[in-house]
C-alpha positions in Angstrom: -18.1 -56.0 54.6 -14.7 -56.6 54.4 -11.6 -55.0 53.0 -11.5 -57.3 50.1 -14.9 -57.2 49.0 -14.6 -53.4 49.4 -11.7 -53.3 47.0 -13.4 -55.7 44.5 -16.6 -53.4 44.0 -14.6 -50.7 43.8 -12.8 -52.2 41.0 -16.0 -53.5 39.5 -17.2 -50.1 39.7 -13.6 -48.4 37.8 -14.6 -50.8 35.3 -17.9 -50.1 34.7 -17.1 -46.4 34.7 -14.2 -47.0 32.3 -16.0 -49.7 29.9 -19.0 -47.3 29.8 -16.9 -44.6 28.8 -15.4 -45.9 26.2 -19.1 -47.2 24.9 -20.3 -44.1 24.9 -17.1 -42.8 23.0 -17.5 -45.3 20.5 -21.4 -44.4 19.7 -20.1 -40.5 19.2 -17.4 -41.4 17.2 -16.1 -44.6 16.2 -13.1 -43.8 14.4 -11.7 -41.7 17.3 -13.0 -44.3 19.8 -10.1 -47.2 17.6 -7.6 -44.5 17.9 -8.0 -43.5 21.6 -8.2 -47.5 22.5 -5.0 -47.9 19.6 -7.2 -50.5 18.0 -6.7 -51.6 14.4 -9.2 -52.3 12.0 -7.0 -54.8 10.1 -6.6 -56.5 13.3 -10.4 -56.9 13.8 -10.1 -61.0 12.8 -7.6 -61.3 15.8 -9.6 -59.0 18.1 -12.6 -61.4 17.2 -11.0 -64.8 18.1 -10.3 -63.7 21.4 -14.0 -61.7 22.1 -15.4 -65.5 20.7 -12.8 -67.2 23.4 -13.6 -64.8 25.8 -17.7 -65.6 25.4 -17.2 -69.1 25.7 -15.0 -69.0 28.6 -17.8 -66.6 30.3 -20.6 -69.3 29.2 -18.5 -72.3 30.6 -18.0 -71.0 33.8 -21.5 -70.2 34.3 -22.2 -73.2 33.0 -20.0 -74.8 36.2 -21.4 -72.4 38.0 -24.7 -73.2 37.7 -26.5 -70.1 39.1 -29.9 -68.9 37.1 -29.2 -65.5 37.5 -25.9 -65.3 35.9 -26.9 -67.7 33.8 -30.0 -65.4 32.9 -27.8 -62.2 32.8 -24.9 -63.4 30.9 -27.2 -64.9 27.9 -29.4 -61.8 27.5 -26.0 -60.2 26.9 -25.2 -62.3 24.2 -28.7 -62.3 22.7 -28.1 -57.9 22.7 -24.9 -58.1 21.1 -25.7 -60.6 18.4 -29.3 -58.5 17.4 -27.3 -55.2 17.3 -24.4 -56.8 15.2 -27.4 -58.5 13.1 -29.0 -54.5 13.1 -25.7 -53.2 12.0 -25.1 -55.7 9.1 -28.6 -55.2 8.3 -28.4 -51.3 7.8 -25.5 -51.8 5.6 -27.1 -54.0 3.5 -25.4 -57.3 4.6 -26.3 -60.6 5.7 -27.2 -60.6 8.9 -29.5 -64.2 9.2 -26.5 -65.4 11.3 -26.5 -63.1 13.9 -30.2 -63.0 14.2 -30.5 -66.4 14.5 -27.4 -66.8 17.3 -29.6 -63.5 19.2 -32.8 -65.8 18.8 -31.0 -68.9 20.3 -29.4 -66.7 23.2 -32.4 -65.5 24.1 -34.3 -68.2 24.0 -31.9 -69.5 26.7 -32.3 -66.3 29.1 -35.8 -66.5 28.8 -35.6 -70.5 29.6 -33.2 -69.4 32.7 -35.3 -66.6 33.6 -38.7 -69.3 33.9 -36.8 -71.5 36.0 -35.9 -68.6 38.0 -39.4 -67.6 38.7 -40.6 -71.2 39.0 -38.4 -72.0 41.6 -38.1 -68.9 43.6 -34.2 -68.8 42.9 -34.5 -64.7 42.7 -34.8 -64.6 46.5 
């Protein structure tokens, strides 16, 4: 293995480590999690754009990309986080049809990736 791929787990794993710290934070105790992180809640529109540019950046390049498994990986991630925002909007009595639908579509795609996968032995 060399040095660079060494280096670029080891910064994968710092921010695994980091991100899943500051999940875990954030599930204790939101309001502490936006002041250790400095984010705003007025800013949340902002902060959304650029989570939504971010997302379709992510689904174009494994679009280009073309591999199953990331393919797989990235849209089960998208179909989580659009049923727990759907669960959240849900449990505070708002609409949430939107985001159920967008996890329904996403997952329909993982699972459609996921078939291929197995169908053509690509998980070898």
């Amino acid at each position: 293995m060399s040095v660079l791929t060494v280096a670029t787990t080891a910064g994968a794993v710092g921010g695994v480590l980091v991100t899943g710290t500051l999940a875990g934070l954030f599930l204790r105790d939101p309001q502490r999690g936006l002041e250790l992180t400095t984010h705003r809640a007025e800013k949340l529109p902002e902060v959304m754009t650029d989570r939504y540019i971010a997302f379709t950046v992510l689904a174009v390049l494994a679009l280009i990309y073309q591999d199953l498994k990331v393919i797989t990986a990235l849209y089960a991630v998208f179909a989580y986080v659009a049923f727990h925002d759907a669960v959240i909007y849900a449990r505070a009595g708002h609409p949430m049809f939107k985001h159920l639908i967008a996890g329904i579509a996403a997952a329909v795609v993982a699972v459609i990736a996921l078939a291929a996968i197995v169908q053509t032995g690509a998980a070898a």
